[in-house]
C-alpha positions in Angstrom: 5.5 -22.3 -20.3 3.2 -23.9 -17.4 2.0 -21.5 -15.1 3.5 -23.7 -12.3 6.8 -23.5 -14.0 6.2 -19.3 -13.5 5.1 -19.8 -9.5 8.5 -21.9 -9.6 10.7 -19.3 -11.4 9.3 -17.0 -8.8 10.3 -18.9 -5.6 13.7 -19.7 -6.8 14.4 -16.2 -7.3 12.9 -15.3 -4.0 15.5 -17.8 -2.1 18.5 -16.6 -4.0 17.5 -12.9 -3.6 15.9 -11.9 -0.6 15.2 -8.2 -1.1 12.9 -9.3 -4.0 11.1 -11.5 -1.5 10.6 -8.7 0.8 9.6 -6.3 -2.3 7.4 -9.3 -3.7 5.5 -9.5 -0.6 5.0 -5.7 -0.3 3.1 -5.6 -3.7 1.2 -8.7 -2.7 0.2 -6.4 0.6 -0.4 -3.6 -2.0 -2.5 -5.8 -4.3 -4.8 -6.1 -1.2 -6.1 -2.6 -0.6 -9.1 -2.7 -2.3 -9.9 -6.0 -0.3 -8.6 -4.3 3.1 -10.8 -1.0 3.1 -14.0 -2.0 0.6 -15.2 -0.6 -2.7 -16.7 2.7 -1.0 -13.5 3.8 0.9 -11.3 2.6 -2.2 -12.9 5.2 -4.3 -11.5 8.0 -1.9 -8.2 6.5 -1.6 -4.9 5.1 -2.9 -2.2 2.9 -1.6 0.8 4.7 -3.3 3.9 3.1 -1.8 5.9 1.0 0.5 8.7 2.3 2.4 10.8 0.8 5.0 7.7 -1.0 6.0 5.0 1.6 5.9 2.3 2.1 3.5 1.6 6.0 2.5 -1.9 6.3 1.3 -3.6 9.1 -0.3 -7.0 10.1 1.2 -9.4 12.6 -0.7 -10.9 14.1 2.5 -10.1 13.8 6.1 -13.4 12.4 7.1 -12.3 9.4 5.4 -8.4 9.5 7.2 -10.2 9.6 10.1 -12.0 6.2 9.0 -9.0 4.7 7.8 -7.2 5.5 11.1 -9.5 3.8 13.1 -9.6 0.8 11.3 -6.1 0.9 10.6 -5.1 -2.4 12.8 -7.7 -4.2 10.5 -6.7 -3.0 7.7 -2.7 -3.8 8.5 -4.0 -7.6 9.0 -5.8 -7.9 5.7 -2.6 -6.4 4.6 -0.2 -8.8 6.0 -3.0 -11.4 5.0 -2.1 -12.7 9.2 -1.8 -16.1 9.6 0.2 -18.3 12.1 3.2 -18.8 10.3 3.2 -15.8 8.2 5.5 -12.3 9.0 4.4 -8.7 9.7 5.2 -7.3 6.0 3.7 -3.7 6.6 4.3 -1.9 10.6 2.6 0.9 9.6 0.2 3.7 7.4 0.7 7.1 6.8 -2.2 8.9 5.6 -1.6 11.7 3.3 -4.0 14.0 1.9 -4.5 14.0 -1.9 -5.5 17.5 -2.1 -2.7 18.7 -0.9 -0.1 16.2 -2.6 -1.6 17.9 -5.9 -1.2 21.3 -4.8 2.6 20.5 -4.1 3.1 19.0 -6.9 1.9 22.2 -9.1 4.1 24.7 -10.5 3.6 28.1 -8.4 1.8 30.8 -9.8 2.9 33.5 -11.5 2.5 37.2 -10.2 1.6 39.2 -12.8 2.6 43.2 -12.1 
C-alpha cells in the first residue's frame, strides 16, 4: 500500500463521517503540544484530552499553570495550527493539577484502631 493511498483512505473517511473529522483534527491539535509549549514546559505537563472543544492539561506545579495561562492564546494558535482558511478546532484549556489528579485517583487510607 502507497502511503498516498493511506492519506486517501483517510480523507474519504473524513467526508463520509464527519465526527471522525472533528476527532481526527483534535488529535492532530493533540500531536502539537510539545511544539505549542517547548521541551522545558512539556516536561511539567500533559495534554490529556479533548472534550467538547477544550483541551485538559495536567500541570506538575502551579508556577507552571500560571505560565501556561498566560500564553494560553499562543498556545491555542499552535494548536489549531491558524491559518486563513483553517477552523478553530480547540476554544479552550483547562489546567489541572497533576498532584492532585493522583491523589484522587488513590484508594483512601485505611484507619487503623
Amino acid at each position: 500500500m502507497r502511503l498516498n493511498s493511506l492519506f486517501e483512505i483517510i480523507k474519504k473517511v473524513q467526508e463520509k463521517y464527519p465526527v471522525f473529522s472533528i476527532r481526527y483534527a483534535e488529535a492532530e491539535a493533540l500531536g502539537r503540544w510539545d511544539l505549542a509549549v517547548g521541551k522545558l514546559i512539556s516536561k511539567h505537563s500533559r495534554a490529556i484530552r479533548v472534550q467538547n472543544s477544550i483541551l485538559w492539561v495536567e500541570v506538575e506545579h502551579p508556577i507552571w499553570r500560571a505560565e501556561l495561562h498566560y500564553r494560553k492564546n499562543q498556545i491555542l494558535n499552535i494548536l489549531n495550527n491558524k491559518t486563513s482558511s483553517s477552523k478553530e478546532i480547540l476554544k479552550d484549556i483547562i489546567y489541572l493539577d497533576a498532584r492532585s489528579e493522583k491523589k484522587s485517583t488513590a484508594e483512601p487510607e485505611q484507619k487503623v484502631e
